[in-house]
N, C-alpha and C positions, 0 to 999 in steps of 0.2 A: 504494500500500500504506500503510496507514492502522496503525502498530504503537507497541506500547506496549512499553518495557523496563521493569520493576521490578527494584529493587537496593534491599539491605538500609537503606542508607546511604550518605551525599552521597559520601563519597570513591569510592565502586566507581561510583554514577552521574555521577561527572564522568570516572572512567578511560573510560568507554562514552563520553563528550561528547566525550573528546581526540582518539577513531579519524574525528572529522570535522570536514573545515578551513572548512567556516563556522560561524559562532558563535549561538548558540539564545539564544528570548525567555524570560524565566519568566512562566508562565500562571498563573491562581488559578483554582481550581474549590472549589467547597462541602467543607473538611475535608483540602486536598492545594494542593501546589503542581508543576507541571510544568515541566521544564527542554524549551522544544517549537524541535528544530532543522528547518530549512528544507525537508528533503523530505517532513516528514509524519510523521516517529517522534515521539514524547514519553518521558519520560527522567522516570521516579518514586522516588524514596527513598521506597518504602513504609517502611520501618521494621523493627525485628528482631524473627522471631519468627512462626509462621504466620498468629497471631489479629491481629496488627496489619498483616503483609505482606495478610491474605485484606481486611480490611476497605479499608485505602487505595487498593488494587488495585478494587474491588469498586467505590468511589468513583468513580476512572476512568473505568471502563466504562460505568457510569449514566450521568454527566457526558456524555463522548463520543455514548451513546445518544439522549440529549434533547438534543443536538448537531445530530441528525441525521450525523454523521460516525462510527458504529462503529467500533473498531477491528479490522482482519482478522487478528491476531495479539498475542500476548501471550506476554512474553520475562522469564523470572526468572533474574537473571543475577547475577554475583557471584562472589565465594571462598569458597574451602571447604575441607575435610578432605579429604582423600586417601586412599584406603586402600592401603598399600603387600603389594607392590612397585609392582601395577598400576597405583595413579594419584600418580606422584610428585611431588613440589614440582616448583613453575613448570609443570606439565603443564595439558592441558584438558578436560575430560568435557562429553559433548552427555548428557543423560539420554534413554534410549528407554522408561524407567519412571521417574515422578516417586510416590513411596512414603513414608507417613507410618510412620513406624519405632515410634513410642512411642500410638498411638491405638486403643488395644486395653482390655483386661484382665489384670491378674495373676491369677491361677489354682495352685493346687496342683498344677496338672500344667505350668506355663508359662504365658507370655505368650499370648493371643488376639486377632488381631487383629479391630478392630471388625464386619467382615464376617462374621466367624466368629460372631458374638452376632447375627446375622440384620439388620443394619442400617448405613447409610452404606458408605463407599468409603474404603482405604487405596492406593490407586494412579491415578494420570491418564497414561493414553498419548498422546505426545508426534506427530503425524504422522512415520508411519515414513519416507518421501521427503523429507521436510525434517530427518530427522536424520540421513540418509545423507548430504543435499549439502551441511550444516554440518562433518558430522563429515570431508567431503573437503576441503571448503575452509581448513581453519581445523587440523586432523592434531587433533581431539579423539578420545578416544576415549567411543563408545555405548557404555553401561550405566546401572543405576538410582543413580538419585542419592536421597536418606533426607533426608527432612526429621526432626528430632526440635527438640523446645521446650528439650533440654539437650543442651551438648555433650558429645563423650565427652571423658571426660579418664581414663579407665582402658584398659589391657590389656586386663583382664576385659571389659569395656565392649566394646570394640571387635570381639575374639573371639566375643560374642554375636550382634552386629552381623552380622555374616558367616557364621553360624552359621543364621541366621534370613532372610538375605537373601545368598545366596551370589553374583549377578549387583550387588553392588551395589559401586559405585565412589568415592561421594565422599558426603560429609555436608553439610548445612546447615543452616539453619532457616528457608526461605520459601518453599520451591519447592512446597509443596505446598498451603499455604496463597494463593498465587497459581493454584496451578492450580484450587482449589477456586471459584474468585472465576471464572475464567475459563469454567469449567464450565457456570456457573448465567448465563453470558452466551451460552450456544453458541458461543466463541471457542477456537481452538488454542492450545496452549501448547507454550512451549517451552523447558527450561532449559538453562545453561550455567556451568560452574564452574571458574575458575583454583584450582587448588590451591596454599593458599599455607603449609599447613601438616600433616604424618601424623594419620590417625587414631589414635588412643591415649594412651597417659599425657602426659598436661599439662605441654609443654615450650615456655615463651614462644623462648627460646632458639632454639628450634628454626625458630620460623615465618619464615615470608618473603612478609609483605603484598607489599612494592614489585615481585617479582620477581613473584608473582601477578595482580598491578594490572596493571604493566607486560603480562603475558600478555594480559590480558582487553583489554585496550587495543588491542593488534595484533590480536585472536580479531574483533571489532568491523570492524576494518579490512577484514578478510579476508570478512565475513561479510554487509555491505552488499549486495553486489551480488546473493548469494543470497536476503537474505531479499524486498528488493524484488523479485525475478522469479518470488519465488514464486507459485504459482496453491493457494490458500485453499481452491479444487474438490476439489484432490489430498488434500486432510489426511485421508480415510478409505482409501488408498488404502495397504496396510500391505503 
């Protein structure tokens, strides 16, 4: 199994490096550097943000492609916002809909999402069998995880959010912008989020990177054995 994690940023992609006890090379490719450990995964700090996470992600895959070595899988993985009560700090979300929350229209009647203006995709489904045996292995709980280019830091915000997207569990900014990358490569995706802080009003206070790291770190551990057995066949198999 030939897979690729993407993370926002070096410290979530070194939490993903510590769930395994031999030590990775760093590779160069055109525009990216990869953290590539010994059984064939590679380990990406795409960057924050869909348009930077879709492009370096994107980079990957080409690279890999004219490799002759594809990847069978592609992993957006990381921390994120919570939506309480459901997905609370140090918890973990599998997303079974990866959903761009802000790639629409304002409108005098609301928000419209892009698809609704007759063009592009606000969602990427995630292989529904491989979100079941992550989501066993590892006690995440399936739902749509929201990519948006800002975070929320309002009540109001957040109550929209959920309003508009009632199945949806956790926030971030890459999961969809990876999955977009992934898409235009015929590869599965797949995201994962340590929640290391609530959706809604803007409380540094509040957050809990390490405890979330820390999650993602052991999610990893748990999560090896699955993703290497997976069969790539199964991913339309919902």
């Amino acid at each position: 199994m030939h897979l690729l994690v993407a993370t926002a940023v070096p410290v979530e992609r070194d939490a993903v490096a510590r769930a395994f006890p031999a030590p990775g090379a760093e590779v160069s490719r055109p525009g990216i550097a990869l953290h590539r450990l010994p059984d064939g995964w590679d380990l990406l700090a795409a960057g924050v943000g869909p348009a930077l996470a879709a492009a370096s992600t994107a980079a990957a895959l080409t690279a890999a492609a004219l490799d002759g070595t594809p990847y069978d899988l592609v992993v957006s993985a990381g921390i994120g916002g919570g939506f309480p009560p459901d997905a609370p700090v140090g918890s973990l979300v599998v997303a079974d809909a990866i959903t761009a929350a802000d790639l629409g229209a304002e409108t005098a009647d609301g928000f419209l999402p892009v698809t609704d203006l007759g063009f592009g995709t606000v969602t990427h489904l995630p292989p529904a069998p491989l979100v079941r045996a992550v989501a066993e292995a590892t006690g995440a709980r399936p739902g749509t995880v929201l990519t948006g280019s800002t975070v929320t830091g309002t009540a109001a915000r957040a109550a929209l959010l959920r309003e508009r997207h009632p199945d949806a569990l956790a926030e971030a900014m890459e999961g969809f912008g990876v999955a977009e990358a992934a898409a235009a490569h015929g590869v599965p995706v797949l995201e994962l989020r340590a929640v290391s802080n609530p959706v809604g009003p803007r409380d540094r206070a509040a957050w809990r990177i390490g405890q979330a790291l820390a999650a993602l770190t052991d999610a990893f551990g748990k999560l090896a054995p699955v993703l290497t057995s997976w069969n790539p066949h199964d991913r339309h198999d919902r």
